[in-house]
C-alpha positions in Angstrom: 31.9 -3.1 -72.3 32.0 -6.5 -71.7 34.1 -9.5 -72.3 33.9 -13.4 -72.5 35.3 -15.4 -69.4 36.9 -17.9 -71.9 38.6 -17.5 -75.3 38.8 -20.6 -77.7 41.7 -20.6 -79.6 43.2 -22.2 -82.4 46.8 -24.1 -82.4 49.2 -21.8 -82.8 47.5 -18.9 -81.2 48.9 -19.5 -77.7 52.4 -18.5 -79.5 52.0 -15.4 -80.7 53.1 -12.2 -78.8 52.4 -9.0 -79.3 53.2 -5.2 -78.3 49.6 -4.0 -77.9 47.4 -5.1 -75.6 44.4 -7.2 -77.1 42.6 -8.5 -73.9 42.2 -7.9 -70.0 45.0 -9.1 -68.0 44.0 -12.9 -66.4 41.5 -13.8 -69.5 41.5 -17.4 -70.3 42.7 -19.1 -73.3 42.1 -22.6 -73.8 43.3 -25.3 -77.0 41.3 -27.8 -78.1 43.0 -29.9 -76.5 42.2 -28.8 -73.3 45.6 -26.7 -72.9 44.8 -23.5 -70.5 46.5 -20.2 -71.0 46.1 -16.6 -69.3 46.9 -13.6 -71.0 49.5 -12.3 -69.3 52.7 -8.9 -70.3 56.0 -9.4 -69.7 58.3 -7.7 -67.0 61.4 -5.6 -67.7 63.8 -8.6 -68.8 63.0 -11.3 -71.7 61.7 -14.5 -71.0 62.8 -17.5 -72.1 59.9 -20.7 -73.4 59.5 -23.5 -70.8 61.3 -21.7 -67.6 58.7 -21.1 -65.2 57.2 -17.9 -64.3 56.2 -15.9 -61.2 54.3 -12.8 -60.4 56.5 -9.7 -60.1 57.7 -7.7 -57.4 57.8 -7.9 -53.5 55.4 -6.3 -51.0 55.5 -2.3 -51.8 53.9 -1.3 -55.0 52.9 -4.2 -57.0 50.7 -5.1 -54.1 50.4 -3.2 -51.0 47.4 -3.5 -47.8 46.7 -1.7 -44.8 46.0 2.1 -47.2 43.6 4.4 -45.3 40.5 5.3 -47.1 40.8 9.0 -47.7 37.8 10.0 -48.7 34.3 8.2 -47.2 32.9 5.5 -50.0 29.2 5.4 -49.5 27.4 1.6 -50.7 27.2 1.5 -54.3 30.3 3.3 -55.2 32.6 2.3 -57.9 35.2 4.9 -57.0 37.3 4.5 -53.5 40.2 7.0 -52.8 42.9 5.5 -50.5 45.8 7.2 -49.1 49.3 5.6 -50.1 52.3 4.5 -48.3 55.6 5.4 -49.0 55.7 4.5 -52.7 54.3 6.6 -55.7 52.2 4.9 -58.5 51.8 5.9 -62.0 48.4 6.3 -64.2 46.9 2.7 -64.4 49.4 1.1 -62.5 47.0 -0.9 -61.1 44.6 -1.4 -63.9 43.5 -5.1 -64.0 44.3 -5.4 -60.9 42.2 -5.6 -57.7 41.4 -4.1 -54.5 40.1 -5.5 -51.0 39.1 -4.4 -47.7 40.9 -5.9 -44.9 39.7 -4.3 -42.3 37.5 -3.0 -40.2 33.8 -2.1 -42.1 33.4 -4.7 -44.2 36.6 -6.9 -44.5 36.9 -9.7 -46.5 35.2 -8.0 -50.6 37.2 -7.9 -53.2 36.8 -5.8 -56.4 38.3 -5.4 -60.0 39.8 -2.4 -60.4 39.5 -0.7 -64.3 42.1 2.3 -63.9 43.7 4.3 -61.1 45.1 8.0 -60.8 49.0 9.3 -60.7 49.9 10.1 -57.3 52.8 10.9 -54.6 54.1 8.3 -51.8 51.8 9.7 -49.2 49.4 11.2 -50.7 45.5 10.4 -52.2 44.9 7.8 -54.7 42.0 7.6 -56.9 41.0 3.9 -57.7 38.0 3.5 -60.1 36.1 0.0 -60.0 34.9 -2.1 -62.9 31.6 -1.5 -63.8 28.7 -2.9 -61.7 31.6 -4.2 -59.5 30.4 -1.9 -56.6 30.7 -1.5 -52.9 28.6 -3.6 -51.0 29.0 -2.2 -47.5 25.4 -3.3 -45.7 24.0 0.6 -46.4 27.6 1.7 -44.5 30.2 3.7 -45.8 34.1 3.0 -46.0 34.9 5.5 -43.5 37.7 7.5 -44.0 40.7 7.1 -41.9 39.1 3.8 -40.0 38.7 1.5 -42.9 41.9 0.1 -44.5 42.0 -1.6 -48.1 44.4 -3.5 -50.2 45.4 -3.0 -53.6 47.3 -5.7 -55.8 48.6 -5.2 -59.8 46.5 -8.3 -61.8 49.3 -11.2 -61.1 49.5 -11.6 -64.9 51.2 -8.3 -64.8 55.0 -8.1 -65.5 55.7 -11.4 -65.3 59.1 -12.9 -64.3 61.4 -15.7 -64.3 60.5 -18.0 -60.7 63.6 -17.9 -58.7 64.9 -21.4 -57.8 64.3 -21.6 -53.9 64.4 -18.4 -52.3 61.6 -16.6 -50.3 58.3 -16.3 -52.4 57.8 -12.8 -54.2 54.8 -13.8 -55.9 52.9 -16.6 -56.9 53.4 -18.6 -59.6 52.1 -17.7 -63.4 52.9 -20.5 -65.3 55.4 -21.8 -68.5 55.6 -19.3 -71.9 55.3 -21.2 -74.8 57.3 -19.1 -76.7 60.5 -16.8 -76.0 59.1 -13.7 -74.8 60.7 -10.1 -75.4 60.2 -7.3 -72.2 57.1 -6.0 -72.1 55.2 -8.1 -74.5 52.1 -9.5 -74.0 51.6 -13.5 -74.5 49.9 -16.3 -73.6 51.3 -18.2 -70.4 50.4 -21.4 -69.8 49.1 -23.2 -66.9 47.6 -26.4 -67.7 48.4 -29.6 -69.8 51.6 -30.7 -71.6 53.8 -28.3 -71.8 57.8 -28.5 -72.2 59.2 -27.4 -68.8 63.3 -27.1 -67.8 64.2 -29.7 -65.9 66.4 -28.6 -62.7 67.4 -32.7 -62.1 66.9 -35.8 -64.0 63.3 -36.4 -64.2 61.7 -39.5 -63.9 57.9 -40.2 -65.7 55.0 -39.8 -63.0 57.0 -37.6 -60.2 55.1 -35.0 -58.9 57.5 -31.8 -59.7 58.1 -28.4 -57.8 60.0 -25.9 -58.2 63.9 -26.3 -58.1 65.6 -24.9 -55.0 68.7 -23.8 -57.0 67.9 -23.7 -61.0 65.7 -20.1 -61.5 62.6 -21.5 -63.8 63.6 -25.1 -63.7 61.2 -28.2 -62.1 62.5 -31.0 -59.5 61.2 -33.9 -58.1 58.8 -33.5 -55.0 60.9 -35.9 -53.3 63.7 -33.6 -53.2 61.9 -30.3 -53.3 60.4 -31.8 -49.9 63.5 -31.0 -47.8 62.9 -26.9 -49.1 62.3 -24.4 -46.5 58.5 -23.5 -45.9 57.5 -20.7 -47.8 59.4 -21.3 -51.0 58.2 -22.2 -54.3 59.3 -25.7 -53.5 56.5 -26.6 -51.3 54.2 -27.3 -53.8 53.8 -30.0 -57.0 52.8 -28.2 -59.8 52.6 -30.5 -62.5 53.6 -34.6 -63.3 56.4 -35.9 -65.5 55.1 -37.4 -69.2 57.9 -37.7 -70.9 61.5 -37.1 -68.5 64.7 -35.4 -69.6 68.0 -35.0 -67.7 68.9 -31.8 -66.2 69.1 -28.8 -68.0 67.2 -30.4 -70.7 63.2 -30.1 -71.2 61.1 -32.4 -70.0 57.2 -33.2 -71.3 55.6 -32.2 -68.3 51.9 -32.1 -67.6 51.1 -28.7 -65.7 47.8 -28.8 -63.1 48.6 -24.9 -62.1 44.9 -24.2 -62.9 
């Protein structure tokens, strides 16, 4: 089965939630007007409209590298069997998500992953490709024990609130729309106006990051330039249209994608 890269959709669309899932993690929505959405689910806690977001979870399940192949994966397969680390996943935990090689045979491809098994910490994983999205290994196989892969949860998965400059977790999703209950999925946008929570006074035109102290709020690049490298800080993510003072919501013209 296949699905469009893109879905059009009407004003209004981009706020509504819903409990059962209607489209592939990561699909595109876009406005008329040019606004640009992914369909994206909602982590454990409710999210608020306008606070930024960021992908869940640190490095241990949501996205893990350096698994064993367990199992030889000849060229062509759409199936690769990995041996985990020291955390169990669940059926589909990874559905939507994706898997790369990095390293040995054939470092550096990527793949869509459709569904995975249940399994132990430590024991075999079953991870089943999308459909013509096959191993392309130069007539090699993925040999077991030698080859190591990656596997990473779709970033639109379990979405949460970006916290205001400390170490990334994840990278960043984008602004809801809408208030957002657990779980639910939703439309989150990255591109064009959107209303953002302003972490300082805004002024219109700064370039704004993240803020190093207010979880989900935006600050001026000028002072999110003194932020320690690898925060969220480091980089603009969108320009002031119309400014509010802190704690307020400012128009803000988002360039994520």
């Amino acid at each position: 089965m296949s699905f469009p890269n893109k879905i059009f959709l009407d004003y209004g669309d981009e706020k509504v939630s819903s409990s059962a899932k209607a489209l592939p993690l990561g699909t595109t929505g876009e406005l008329p007007d040019g606004r640009l959405y992914r369909y994206a689910k909602a982590g454990a806690a409710n999210l608020s409209a306008g606070y930024v977001l960021q992908q869940a979870g640190a490095l241990g399940a949501e996205y893990v590298k350096g698994l064993a192949v367990a199992t030889d994966a000849l060229s062509g397969a759409e199936t690769v069997v990995l041996t985990l680390g020291a955390t169990a996943v669940t059926l589909n935990y990874y559905a939507d998500g994706y898997l790369f090689i990095n390293a040995e045979t054939s470092s550096g491809q990527a793949f869509r992953v459709k569904s995975c098994s249940s399994a132990a910490a430590s024991s075999s994983c079953t991870f089943y490709l999308e459909e013509g999205d096959s191993l392309i290994t130069a007539g090699t196989a993925l040999a077991a024990g030698t080859t190591e892969c990656g596997v990473s949860r779709n970033p639109f998965d379990g979405l949460i609130v970006a916290t205001g400059g400390t170490a990334l977790v994840g990278m960043i999703a984008g602004v809801p729309p809408v208030p957002v209950t657990a779980t639910k999925y939703f439309w989150c946008q990255r591109r064009g106006p959107a209303a953002v929570l302003a972490g300082g006074t805004h002024v219109v035109g700064q370039y704004v990051g993240m803020s190093q102290a207010a979880d989900g709020a935006l600050i001026s690049r000028i002072t999110a330039a003194t932020a320690a490298t690898g925060t969220h800080s480091d980089v603009a993510i969108g320009e002031v249209i119309c400014p509010a003072a802190s704690v307020d919501f400012s128009l803000i013209n988002l360039w994520i994608e």
